[in-house]
BALOBA-1460 file (C-alpha; in Angstrom, 3 decimals):
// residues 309
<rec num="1" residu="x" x="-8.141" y="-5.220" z="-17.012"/>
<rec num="2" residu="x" x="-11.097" y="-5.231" z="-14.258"/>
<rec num="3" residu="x" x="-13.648" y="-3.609" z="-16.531"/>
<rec num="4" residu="x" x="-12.441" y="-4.602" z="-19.854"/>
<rec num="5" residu="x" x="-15.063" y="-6.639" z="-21.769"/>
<rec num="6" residu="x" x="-13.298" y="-7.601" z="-24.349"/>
<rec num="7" residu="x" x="-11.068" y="-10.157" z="-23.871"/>
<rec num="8" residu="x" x="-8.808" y="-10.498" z="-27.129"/>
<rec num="9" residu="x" x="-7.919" y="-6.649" z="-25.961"/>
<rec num="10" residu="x" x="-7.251" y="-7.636" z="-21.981"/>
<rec num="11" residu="x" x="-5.017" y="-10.640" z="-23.572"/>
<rec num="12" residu="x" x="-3.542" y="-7.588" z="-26.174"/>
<rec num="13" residu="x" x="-2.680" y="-5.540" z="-23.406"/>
<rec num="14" residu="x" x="-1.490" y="-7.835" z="-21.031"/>
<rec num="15" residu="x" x="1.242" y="-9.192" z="-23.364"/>
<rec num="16" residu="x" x="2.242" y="-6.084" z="-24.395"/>
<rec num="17" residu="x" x="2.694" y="-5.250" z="-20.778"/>
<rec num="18" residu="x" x="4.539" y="-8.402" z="-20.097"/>
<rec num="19" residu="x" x="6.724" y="-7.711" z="-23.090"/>
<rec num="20" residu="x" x="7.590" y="-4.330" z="-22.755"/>
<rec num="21" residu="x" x="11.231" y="-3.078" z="-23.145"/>
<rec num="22" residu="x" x="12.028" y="-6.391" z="-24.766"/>
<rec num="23" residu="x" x="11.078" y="-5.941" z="-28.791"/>
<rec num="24" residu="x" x="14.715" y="-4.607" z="-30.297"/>
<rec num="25" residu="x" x="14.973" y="-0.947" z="-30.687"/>
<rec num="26" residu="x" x="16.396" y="2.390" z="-28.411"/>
<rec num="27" residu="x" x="14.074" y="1.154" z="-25.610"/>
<rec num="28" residu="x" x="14.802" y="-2.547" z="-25.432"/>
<rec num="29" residu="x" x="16.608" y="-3.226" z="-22.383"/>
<rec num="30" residu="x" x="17.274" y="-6.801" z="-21.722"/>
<rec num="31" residu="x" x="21.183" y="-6.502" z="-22.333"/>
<rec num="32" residu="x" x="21.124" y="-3.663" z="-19.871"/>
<rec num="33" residu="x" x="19.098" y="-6.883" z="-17.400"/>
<rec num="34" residu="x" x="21.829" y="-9.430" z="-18.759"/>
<rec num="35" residu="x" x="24.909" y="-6.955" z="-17.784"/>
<rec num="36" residu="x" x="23.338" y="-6.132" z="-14.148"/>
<rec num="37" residu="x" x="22.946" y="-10.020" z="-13.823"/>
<rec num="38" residu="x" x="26.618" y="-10.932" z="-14.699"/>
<rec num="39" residu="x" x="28.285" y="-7.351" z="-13.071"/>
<rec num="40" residu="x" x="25.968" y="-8.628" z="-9.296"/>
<rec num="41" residu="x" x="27.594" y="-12.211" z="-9.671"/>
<rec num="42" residu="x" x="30.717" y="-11.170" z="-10.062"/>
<rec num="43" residu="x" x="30.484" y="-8.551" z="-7.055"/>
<rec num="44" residu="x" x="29.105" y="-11.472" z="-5.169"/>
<rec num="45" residu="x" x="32.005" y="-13.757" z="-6.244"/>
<rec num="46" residu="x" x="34.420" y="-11.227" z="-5.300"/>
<rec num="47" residu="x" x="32.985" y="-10.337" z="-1.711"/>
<rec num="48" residu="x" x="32.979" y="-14.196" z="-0.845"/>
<rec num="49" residu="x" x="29.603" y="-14.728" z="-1.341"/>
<rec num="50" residu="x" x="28.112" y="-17.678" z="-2.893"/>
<rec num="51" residu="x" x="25.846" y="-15.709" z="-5.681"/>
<rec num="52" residu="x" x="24.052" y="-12.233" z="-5.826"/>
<rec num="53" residu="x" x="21.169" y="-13.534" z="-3.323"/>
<rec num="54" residu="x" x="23.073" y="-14.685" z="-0.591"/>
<rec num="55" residu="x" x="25.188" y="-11.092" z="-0.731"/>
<rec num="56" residu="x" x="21.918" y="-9.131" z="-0.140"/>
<rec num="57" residu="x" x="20.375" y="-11.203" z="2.299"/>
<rec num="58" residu="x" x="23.225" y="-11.433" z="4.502"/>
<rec num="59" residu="x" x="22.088" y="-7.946" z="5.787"/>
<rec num="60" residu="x" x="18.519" y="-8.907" z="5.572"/>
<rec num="61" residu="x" x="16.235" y="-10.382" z="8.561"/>
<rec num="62" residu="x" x="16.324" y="-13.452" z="6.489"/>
<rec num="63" residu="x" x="20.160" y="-13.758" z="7.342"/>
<rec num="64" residu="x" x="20.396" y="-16.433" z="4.421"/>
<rec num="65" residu="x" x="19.255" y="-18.024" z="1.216"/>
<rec num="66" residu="x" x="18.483" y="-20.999" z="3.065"/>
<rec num="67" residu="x" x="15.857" y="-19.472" z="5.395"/>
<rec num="68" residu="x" x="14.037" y="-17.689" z="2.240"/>
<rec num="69" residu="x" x="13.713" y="-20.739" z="0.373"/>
<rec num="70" residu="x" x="12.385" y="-22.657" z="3.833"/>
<rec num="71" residu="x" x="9.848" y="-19.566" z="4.462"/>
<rec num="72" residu="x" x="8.871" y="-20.177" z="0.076"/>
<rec num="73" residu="x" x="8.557" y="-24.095" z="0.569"/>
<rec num="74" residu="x" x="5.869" y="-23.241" z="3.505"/>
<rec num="75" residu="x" x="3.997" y="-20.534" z="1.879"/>
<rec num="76" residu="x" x="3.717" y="-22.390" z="-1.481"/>
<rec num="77" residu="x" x="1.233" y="-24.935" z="-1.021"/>
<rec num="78" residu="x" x="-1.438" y="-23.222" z="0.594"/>
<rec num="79" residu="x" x="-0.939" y="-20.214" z="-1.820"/>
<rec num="80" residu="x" x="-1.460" y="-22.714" z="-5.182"/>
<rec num="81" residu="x" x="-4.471" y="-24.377" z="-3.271"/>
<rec num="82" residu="x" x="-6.481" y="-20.965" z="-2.979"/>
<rec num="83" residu="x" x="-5.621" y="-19.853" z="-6.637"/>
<rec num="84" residu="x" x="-6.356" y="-23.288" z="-7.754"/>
<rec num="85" residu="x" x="-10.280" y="-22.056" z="-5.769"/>
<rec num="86" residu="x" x="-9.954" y="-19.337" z="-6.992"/>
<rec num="87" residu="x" x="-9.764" y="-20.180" z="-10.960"/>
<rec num="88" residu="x" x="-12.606" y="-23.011" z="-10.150"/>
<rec num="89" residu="x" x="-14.796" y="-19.968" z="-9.000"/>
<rec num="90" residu="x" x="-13.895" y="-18.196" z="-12.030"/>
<rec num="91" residu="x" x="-14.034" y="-21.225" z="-14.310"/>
<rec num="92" residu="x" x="-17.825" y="-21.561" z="-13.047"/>
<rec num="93" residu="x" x="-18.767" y="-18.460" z="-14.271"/>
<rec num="94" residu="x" x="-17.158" y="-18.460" z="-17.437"/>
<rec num="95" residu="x" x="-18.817" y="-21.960" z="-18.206"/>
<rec num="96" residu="x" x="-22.305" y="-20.317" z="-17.399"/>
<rec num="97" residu="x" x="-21.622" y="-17.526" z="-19.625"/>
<rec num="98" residu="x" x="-21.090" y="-19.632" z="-22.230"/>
<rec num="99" residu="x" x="-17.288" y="-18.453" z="-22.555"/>
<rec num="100" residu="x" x="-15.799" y="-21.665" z="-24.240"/>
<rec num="101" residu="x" x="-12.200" y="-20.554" z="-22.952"/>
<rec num="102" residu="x" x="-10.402" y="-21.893" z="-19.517"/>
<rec num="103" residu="x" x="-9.136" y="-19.038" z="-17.338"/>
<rec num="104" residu="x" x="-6.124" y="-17.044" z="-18.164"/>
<rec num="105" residu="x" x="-3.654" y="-14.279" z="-16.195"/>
<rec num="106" residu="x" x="-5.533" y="-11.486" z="-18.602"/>
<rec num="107" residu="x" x="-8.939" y="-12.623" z="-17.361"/>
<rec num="108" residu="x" x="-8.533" y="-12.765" z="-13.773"/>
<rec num="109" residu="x" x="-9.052" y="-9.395" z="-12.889"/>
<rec num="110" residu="x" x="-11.890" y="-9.697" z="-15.099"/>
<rec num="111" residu="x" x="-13.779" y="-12.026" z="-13.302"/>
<rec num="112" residu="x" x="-12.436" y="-11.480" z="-9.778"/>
<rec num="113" residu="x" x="-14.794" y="-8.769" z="-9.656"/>
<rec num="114" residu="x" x="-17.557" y="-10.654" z="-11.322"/>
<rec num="115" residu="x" x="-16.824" y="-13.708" z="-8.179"/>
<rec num="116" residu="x" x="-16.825" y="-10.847" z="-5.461"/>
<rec num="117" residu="x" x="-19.881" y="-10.293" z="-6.477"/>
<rec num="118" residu="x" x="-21.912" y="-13.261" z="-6.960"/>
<rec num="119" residu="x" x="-20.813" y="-14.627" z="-3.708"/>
<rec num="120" residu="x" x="-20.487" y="-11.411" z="-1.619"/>
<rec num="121" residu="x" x="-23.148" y="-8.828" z="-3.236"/>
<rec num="122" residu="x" x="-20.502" y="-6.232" z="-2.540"/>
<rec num="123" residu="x" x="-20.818" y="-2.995" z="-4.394"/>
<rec num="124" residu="x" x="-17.758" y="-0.321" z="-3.542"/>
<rec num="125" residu="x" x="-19.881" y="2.431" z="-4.201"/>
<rec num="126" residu="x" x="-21.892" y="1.560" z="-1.510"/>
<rec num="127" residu="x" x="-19.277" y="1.866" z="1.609"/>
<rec num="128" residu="x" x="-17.727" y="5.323" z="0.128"/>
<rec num="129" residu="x" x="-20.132" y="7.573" z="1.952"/>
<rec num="130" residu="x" x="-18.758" y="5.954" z="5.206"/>
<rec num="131" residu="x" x="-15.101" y="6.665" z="4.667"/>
<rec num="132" residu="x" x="-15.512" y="10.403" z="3.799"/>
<rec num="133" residu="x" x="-11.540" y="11.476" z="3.987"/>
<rec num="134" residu="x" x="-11.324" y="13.778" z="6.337"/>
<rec num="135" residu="x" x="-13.265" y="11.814" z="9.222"/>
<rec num="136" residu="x" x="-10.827" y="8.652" z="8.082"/>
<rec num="137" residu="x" x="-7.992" y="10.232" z="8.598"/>
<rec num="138" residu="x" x="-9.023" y="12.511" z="12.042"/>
<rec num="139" residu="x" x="-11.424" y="9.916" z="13.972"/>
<rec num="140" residu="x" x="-9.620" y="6.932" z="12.133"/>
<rec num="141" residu="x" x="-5.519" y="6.934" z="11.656"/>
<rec num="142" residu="x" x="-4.758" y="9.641" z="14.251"/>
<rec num="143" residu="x" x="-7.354" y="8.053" z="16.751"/>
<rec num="144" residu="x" x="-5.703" y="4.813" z="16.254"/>
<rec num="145" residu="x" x="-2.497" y="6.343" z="16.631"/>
<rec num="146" residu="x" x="-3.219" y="8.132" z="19.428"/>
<rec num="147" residu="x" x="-4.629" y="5.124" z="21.580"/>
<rec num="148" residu="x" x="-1.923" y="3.217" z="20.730"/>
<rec num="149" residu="x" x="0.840" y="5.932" z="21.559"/>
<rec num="150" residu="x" x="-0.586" y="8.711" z="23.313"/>
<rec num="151" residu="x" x="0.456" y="10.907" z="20.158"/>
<rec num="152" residu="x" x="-1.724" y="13.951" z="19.105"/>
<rec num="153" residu="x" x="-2.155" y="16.180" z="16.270"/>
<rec num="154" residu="x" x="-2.928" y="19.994" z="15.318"/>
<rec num="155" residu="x" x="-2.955" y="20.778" z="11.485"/>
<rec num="156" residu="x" x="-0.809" y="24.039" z="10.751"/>
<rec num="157" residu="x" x="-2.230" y="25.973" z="8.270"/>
<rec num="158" residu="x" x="0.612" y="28.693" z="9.045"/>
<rec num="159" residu="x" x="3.178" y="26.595" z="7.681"/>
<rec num="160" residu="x" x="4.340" y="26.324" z="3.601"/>
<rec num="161" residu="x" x="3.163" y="23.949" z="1.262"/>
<rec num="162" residu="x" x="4.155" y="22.922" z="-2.019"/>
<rec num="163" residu="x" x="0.237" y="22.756" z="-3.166"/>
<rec num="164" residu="x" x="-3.085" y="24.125" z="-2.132"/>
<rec num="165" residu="x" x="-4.376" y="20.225" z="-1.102"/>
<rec num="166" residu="x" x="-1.504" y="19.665" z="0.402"/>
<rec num="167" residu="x" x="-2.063" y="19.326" z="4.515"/>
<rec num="168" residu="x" x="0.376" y="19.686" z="7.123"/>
<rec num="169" residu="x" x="0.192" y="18.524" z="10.409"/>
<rec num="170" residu="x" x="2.454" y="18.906" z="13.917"/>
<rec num="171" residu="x" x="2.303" y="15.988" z="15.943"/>
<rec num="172" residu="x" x="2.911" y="15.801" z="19.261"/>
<rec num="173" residu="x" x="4.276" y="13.213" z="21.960"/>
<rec num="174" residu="x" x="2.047" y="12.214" z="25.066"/>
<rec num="175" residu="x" x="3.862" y="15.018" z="27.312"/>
<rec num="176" residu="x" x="2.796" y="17.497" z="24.863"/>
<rec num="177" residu="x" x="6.406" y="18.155" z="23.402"/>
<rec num="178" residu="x" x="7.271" y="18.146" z="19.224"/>
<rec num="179" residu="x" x="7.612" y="15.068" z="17.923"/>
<rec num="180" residu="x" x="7.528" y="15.433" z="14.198"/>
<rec num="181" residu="x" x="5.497" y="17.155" z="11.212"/>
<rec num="182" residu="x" x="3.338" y="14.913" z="8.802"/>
<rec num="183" residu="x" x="2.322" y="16.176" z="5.541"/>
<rec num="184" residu="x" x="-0.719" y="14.506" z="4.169"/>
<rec num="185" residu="x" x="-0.840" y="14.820" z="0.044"/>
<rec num="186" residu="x" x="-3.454" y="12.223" z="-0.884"/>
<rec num="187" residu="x" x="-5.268" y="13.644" z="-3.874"/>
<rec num="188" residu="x" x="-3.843" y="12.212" z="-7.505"/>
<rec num="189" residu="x" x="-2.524" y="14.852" z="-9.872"/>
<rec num="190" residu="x" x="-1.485" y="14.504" z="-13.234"/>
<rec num="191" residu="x" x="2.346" y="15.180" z="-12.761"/>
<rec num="192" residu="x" x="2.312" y="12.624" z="-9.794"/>
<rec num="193" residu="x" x="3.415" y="8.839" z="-10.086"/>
<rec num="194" residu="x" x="0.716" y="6.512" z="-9.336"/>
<rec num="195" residu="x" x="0.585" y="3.662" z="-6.177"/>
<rec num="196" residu="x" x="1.135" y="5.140" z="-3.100"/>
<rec num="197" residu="x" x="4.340" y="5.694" z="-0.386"/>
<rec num="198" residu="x" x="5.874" y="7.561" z="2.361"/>
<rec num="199" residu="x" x="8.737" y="9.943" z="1.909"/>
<rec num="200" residu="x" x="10.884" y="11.509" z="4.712"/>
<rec num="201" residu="x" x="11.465" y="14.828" z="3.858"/>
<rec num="202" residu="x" x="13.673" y="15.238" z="7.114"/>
<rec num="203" residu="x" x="14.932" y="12.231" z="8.937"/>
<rec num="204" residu="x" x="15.520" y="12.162" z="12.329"/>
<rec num="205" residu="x" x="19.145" y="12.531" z="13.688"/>
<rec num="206" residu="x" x="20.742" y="13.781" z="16.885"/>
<rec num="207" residu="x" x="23.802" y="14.022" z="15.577"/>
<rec num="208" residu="x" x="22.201" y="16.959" z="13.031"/>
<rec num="209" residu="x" x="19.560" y="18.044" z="15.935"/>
<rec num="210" residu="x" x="16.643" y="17.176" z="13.640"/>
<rec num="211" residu="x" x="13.092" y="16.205" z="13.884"/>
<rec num="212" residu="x" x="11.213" y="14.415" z="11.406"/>
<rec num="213" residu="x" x="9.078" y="15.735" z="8.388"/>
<rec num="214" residu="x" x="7.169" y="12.829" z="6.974"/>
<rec num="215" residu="x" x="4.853" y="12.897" z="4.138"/>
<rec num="216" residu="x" x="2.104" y="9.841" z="3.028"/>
<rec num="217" residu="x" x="1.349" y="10.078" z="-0.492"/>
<rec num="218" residu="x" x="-1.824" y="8.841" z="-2.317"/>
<rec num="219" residu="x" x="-3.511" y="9.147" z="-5.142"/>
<rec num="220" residu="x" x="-7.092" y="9.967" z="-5.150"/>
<rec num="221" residu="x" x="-9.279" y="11.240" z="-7.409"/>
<rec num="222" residu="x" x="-10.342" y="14.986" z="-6.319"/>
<rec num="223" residu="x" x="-13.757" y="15.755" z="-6.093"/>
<rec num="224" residu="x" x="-15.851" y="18.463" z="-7.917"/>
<rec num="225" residu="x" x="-15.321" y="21.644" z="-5.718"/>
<rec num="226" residu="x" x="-17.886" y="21.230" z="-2.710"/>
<rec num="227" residu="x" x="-18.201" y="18.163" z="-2.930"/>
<rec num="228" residu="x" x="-16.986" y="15.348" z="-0.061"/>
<rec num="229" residu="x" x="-13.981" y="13.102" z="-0.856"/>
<rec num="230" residu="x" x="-15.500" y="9.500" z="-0.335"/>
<rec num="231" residu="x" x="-12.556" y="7.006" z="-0.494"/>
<rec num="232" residu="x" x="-13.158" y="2.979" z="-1.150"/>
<rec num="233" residu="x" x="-12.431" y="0.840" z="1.401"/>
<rec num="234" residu="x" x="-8.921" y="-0.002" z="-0.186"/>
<rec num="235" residu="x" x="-7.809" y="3.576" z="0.054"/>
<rec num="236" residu="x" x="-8.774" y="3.476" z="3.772"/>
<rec num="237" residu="x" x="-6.529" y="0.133" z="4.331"/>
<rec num="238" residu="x" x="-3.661" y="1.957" z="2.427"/>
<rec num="239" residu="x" x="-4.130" y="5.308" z="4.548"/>
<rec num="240" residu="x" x="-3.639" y="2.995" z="7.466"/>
<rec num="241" residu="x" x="-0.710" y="1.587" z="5.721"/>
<rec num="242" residu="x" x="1.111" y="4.643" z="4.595"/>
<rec num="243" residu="x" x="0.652" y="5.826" z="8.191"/>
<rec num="244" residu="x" x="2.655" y="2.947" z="9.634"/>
<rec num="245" residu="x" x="5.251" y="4.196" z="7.459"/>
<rec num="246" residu="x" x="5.122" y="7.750" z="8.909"/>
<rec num="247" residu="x" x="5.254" y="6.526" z="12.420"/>
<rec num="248" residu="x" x="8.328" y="4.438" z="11.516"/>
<rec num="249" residu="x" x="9.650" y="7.519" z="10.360"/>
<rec num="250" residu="x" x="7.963" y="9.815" z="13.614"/>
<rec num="251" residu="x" x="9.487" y="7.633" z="16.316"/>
<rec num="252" residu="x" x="13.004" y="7.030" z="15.324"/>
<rec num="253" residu="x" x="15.440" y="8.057" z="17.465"/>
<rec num="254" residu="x" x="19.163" y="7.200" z="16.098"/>
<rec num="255" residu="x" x="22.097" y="9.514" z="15.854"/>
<rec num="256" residu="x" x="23.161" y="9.313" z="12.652"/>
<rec num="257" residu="x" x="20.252" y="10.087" z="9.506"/>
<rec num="258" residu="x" x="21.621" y="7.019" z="7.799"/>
<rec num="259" residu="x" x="19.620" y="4.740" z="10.073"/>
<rec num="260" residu="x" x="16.605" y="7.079" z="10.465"/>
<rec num="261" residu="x" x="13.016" y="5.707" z="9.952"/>
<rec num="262" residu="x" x="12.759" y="3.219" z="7.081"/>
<rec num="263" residu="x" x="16.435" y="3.100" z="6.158"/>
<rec num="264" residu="x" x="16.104" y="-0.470" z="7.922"/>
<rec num="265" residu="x" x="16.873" y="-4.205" z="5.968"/>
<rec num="266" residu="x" x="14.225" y="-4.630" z="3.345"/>
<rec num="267" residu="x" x="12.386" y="-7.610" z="4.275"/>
<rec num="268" residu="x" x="11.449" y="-5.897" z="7.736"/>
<rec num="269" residu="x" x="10.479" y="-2.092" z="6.543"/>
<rec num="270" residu="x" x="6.648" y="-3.099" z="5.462"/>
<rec num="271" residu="x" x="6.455" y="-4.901" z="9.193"/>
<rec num="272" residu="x" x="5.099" y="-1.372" z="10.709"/>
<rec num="273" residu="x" x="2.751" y="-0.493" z="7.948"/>
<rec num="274" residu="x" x="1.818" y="-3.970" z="8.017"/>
<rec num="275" residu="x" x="0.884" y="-4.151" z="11.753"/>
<rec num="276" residu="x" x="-1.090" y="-0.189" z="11.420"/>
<rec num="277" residu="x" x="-2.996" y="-1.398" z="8.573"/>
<rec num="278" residu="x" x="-4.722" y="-3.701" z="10.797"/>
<rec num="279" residu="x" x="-6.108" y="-1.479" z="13.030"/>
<rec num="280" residu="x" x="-8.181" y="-0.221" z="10.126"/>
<rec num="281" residu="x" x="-11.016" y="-3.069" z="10.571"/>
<rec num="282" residu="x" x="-10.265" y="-2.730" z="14.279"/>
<rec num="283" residu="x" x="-13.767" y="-2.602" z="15.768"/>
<rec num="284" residu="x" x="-13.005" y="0.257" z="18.463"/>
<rec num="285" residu="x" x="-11.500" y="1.443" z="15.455"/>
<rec num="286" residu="x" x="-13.807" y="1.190" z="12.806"/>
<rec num="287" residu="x" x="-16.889" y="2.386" z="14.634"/>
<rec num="288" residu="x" x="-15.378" y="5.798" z="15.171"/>
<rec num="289" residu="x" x="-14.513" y="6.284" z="11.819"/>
<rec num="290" residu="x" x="-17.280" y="4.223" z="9.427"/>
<rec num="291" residu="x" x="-19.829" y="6.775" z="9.517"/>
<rec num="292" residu="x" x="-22.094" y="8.167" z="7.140"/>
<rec num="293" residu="x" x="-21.238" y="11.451" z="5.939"/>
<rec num="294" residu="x" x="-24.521" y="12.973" z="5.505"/>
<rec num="295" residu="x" x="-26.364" y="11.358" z="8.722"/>
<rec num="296" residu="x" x="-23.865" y="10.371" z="10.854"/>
<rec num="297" residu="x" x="-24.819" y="6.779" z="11.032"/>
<rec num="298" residu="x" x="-22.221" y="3.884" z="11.643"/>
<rec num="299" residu="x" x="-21.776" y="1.478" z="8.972"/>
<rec num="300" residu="x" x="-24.394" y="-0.802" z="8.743"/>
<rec num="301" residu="x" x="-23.356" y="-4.734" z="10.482"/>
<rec num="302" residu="x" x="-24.397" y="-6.244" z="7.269"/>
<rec num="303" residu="x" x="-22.069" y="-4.255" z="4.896"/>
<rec num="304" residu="x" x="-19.168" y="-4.686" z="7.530"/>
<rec num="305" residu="x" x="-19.207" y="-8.327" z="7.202"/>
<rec num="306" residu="x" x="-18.750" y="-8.272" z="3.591"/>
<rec num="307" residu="x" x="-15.656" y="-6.195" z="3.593"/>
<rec num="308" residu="x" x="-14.791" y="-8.949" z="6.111"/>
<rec num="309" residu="x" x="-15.221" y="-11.843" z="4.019"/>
């Protein structure tokens, strides 16, 4: 919906998307939605909880329906203020356009970009020959990594792989002995879901004498054959992300491979990819990563501040 000009088509596409699965016919699911509704309330009911919600969240974080809806009630106002800014900005340039239409959900993509770029002059294309992949993920997630944990890495081309791109990697602890193996597979494929995720191949467990394998999964687009792999700056932010992920996975230590990694209470398992994805725009960071892949040269103060804003 980002590039699509035509807007009767964006509005097409996004109701058909919205609507999906719900039209009559082999694929129309909502009685399948109705009968997981009723089947949670009554496991709920017979568990002594007050409804579905309160069931899961009793092993959440959250501990309670109560505290959700107080963290919601916070969170709400601000959150309507900036998408009411938002759809003003957007309004604007629709109106200059001559688009005789208010705003809809179909056209905000749209016209996101269009407001990114009126008021920041950004241009994606221009930052990709500072995040060339390899130098992101060497001099960018494993140097963060390491500062933070004393960690290092040594890619082991002796080792298996399920594909050609696919990279493995041993890591070590700060005494030098095994802590894990990462597997980086970050180039889409046609036979591969979209988005992007971590997957433990092996979790850690003492009980089973096991150290972790940890994969980060990604999807982008490979490059004609010679030619550099030049990520936006959203794939960088995600490769940061992902990586949180794998050291959630890297430094568990429990006995049993229930409790490994990411098998922790839903509303806290983004919390570590959260906190690595920061140190993306980290200046220390940053500067030993941003460079350009031809000459070598950091990225330039003026671009930086426009990813920043």
């Amino acid at each position: 919906l980002a590039s699509l000009k035509n807007r009767a088509l964006r509005q097409r596409i996004m109701d058909a998307s919205l609507n999906r699965a719900s039209k009559g016919g082999e694929f129309d699911n909502r009685a399948v939605v109705a009968s997981m509704v009723k089947l949670r309330a009554e496991r709920a009911a017979m568990l002594g909880y007050a409804n579905h919600a309160a069931y899961v969240l009793a092993d959440e974080t959250a501990g309670s329906v109560e505290a959700v809806n107080r963290l919601l009630a916070q969170l709400a106002p601000p959150a309507v203020a900036n998408a009411r800014a938002e759809a003003a900005d957007i309004q604007k340039i629709i109106d200059a356009e001559g688009g005789k239409f208010q705003v809809s959900a179909a056209d905000w993509a749209f016209y996101t970009e269009k407001v990114r770029k009126q008021k920041f002059d950004l241009d994606e294309e221009q930052l990709r020959p500072y995040f060339e992949m390899d130098n992101v993920l060497r001099n960018g997630v494993f140097y963060a990594a390491n500062k933070l944990y004393g960690i290092t890495f040594k890619e082991r081309k002796d080792l298996p792989v399920y594909l050609p791109d696919i990279r493995v990697f041993e890591v070590f602890n700060e005494d030098g002995s095994h802590l894990a193996l990462f597997l980086v597979d970050y180039y889409a494929r046609s036979n591969k879901r979209g988005g992007a995720w971590a997957n433990a191949y092996v979790a850690q467990s003492s009980l089973l004498g096991t150290s972790p394998v940890i994969a980060n999964h990604l999807n982008i687009p490979k490059p004609a054959d010679g030619e550099p792999t030049l990520m936006t700056y959203e794939e960088v932010t995600t490769a940061f992300h992902e990586f949180g992920h794998a050291l959630h996975g890297m430094f568990s230590n429990v006995k049993y491979p229930r409790f490994a990694g990411t098998s922790v209470p839903r509303d806290f398992v983004e919390y570590p990819s959260q906190v690595n994805e920061m140190w993306a725009a980290w200046p220390e960071v940053l500067k030993n990563y941003a460079k350009h892949y031809k000459t070598g040269e950091p990225l330039p103060q003026a671009l930086l501040d426009k990813v920043k804003a």
